[in-house]
N, C-alpha and C positions, 0 to 999 in steps of 0.2 A: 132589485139589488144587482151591481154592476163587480163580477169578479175578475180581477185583473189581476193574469200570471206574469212575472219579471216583473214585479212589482218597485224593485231595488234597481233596477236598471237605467242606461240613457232615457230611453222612453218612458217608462214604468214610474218612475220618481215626479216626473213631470204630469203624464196622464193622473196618476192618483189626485193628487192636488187641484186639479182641473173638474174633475168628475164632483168631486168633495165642494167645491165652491159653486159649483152648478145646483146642489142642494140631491146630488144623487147618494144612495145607500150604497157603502162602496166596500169591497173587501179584496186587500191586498196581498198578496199570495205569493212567497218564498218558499226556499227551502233552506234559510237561516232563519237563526231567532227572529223574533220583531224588531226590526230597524228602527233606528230614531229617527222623530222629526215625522211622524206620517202625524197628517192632521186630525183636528179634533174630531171623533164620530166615526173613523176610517177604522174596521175592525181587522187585525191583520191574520192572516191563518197560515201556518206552517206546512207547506204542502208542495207536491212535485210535479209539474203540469207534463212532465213523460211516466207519469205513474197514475194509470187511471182510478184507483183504487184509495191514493192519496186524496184525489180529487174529488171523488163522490161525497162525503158528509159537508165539502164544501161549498160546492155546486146544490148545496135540497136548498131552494127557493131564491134562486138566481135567475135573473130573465135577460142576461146579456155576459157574456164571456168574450175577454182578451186573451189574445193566443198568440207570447213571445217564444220563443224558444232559444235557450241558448249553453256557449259552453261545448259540450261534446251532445247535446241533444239535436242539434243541428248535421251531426253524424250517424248514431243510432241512436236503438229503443224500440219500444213495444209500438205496438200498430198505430198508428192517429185513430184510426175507426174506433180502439179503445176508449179513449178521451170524450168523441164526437157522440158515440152513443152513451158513454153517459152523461153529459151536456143533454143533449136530448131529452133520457128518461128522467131526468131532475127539472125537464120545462125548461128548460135556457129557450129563449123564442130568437134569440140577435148572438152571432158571433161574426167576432172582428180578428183576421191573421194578421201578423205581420211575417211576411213570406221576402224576394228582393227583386230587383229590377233585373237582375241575371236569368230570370224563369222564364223574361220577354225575348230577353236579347238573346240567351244563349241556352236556348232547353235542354240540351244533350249534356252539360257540364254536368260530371261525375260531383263535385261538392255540394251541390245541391238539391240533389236525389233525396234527399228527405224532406225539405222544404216545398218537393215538388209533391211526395206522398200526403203533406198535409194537405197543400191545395186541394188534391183531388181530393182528400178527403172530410173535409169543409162544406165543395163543390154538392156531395152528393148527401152530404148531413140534411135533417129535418130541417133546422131552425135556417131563417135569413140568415146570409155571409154577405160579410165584403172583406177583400182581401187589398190590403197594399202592400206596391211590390217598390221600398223606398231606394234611390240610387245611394251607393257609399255615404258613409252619415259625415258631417261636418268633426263632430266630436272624435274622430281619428287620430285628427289630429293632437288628442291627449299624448297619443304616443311620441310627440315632441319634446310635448312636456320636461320630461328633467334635462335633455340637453339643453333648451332651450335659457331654465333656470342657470345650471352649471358651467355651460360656457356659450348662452349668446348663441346658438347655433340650431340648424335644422339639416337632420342629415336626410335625404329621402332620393329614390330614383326618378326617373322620368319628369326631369324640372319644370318641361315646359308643357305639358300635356293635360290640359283642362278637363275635369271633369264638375259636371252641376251636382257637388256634392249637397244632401237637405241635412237641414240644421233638426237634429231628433225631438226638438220641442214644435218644429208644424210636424211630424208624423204623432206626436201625441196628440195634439190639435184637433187632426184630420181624423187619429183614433175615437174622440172625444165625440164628436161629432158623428160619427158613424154607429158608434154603440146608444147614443142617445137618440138622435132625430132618425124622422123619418125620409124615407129617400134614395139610400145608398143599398138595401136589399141588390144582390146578385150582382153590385160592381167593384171592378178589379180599378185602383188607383195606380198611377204610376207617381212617385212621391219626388219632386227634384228640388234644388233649388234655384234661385232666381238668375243664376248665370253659370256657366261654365269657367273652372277658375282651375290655374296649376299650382304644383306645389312652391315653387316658387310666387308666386303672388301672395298664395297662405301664409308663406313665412315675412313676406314684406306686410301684410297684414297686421300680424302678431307684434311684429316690429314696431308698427305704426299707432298701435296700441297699447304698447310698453314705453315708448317717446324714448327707446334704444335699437342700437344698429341690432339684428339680428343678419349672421349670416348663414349662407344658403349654400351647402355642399350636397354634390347630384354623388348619389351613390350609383355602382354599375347596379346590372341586375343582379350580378351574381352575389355582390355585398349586400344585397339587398335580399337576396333570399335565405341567409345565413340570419341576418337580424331576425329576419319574422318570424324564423325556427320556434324563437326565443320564447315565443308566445302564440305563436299559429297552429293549428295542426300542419302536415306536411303536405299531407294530402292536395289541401287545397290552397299554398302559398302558386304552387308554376298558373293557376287559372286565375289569383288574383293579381298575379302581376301581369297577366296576359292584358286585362282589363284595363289597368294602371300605363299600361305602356302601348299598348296597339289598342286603344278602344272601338267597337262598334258605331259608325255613326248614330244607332239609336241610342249608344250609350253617354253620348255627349249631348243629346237634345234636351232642350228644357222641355219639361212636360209643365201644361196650364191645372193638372187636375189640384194642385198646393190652391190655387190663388180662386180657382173652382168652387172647391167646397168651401173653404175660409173666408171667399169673399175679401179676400184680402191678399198682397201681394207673399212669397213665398219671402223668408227671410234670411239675409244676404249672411256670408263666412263670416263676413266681420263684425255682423250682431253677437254670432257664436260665440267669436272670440272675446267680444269686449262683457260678458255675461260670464265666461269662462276664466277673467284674465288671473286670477290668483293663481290659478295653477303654472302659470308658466312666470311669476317673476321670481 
């Protein structure tokens, strides 16, 4: 049995379905009721994956754990070592993180100081790990979204500043893959997509996908740090626009480990979007 936390997620939604059509015993793991639409045979369990105590009756006879975190868990919580030792004493043999490409590039960054506690503590868990550390997801771009519908428009900073955002359905993929086959024990992925794109081509994108003009207004930084108030924590809005605006050259490299493990080429913004497009007409 393969138990999957953020089950309701970008990833999580995807990965389920994947797992379930591979003919794997699968159970998906919120802390809302049971969501609709999870497939036939998928048994779902109501439970906290920063609450290790939530997690034990769910984890007895599991042999592969996914490990999302998110929301304010990506801030605090109780130890990971919690979690990890009981994954452990329930026999989990394979766990899979998703952790971010920030760990690589920028170790010392204050927002990620949790994410960096899982790693290590994953790192030094019983069972096999593999850890992906994916760059900015494609799906971000949801946060377009109703401008987009409402008036045609894409308000975002740093217009022309590309980064190889991955499309969250190859990180479910690559999850897929790692919890099932054999292989990936003790390796760290770097998850990108197939090119380096700015926000501006995203919106020409979306555009070109709607067959209407979409237009493109560059917000400053500082309009731009007021928006993400809106839904960000504060904390970590000044390091994600550091990203967004002055990136690391590791942070604009395409990484081969997508087309690596998949065997297949990573998949481009514009598949995102044309999979995506209801939300933005």
């Amino acid at each position: 049995m393969i138990v999957v936390t953020g089950a309701t997620g970008n990833i999580g939604r995807t990965l389920v379905p994947l797992l379930a059509e591979a003919g794997e015993e699968v159970t998906a793991v919120s802390r809302q009721p049971q969501p609709a639409g999870l497939p036939a045979g998928v048994r779902h369990a109501r439970a906290d994956v920063g609450n290790a105590a939530s997690m034990r009756p769910v984890l007895d006879g599991a042999d592969a754990l996914f490990i999302l975190l998110g929301g304010e868990l990506n801030a605090h919580g109780e130890s990971p070592k919690a979690l990890l030792e009981a994954a452990e004493a329930a026999g989990v043999g394979r766990v899979v993180l998703v952790s971010s490409q920030i760990n690589a590039t920028r170790p010392e960054a204050p927002s990620h100081t949790r994410l960096r506690e899982f790693e290590a503590a994953v790192r030094a868990s019983g069972p096999d790990f593999t850890i992906l550390r994916p760059a900015g997801f494609a799906s971000n771009a949801f946060a377009w979204a109703e401008s987009v519908r409402t008036k045609r428009t894409v308000f975002a900073p740093f217009a022309d500043v590309a980064l190889p955002v991955v499309d969250p359905a190859d990180i479910a993929a690559v999850a897929s893959a790692a919890l099932r086959e054999d292989g990936h024990a003790g390796r760290t992925y770097e998850l990108t997509g197939p090119e380096a794109i700015s926000p501006r081509r995203q919106a020409a994108a979306i555009s070109e996908a709607l067959g209407e003009e979409v237009a493109f207004v560059e917000l400053s930084r500082e309009e731009a740090h007021t928006h993400m108030a809106q839904f960000m924590p504060r904390e970590v809005i000044g390091g994600t626009l550091d990203i967004l605006g002055v990136p690391l050259p590791a942070e604009q490299t395409i990484s081969p480990d997508v087309e690596n493990v998949l065997r297949r080429p990573a998949r481009p913004f514009g598949e995102w979007v044309a999979r995506n497009l209801p939300a933005f007409r």
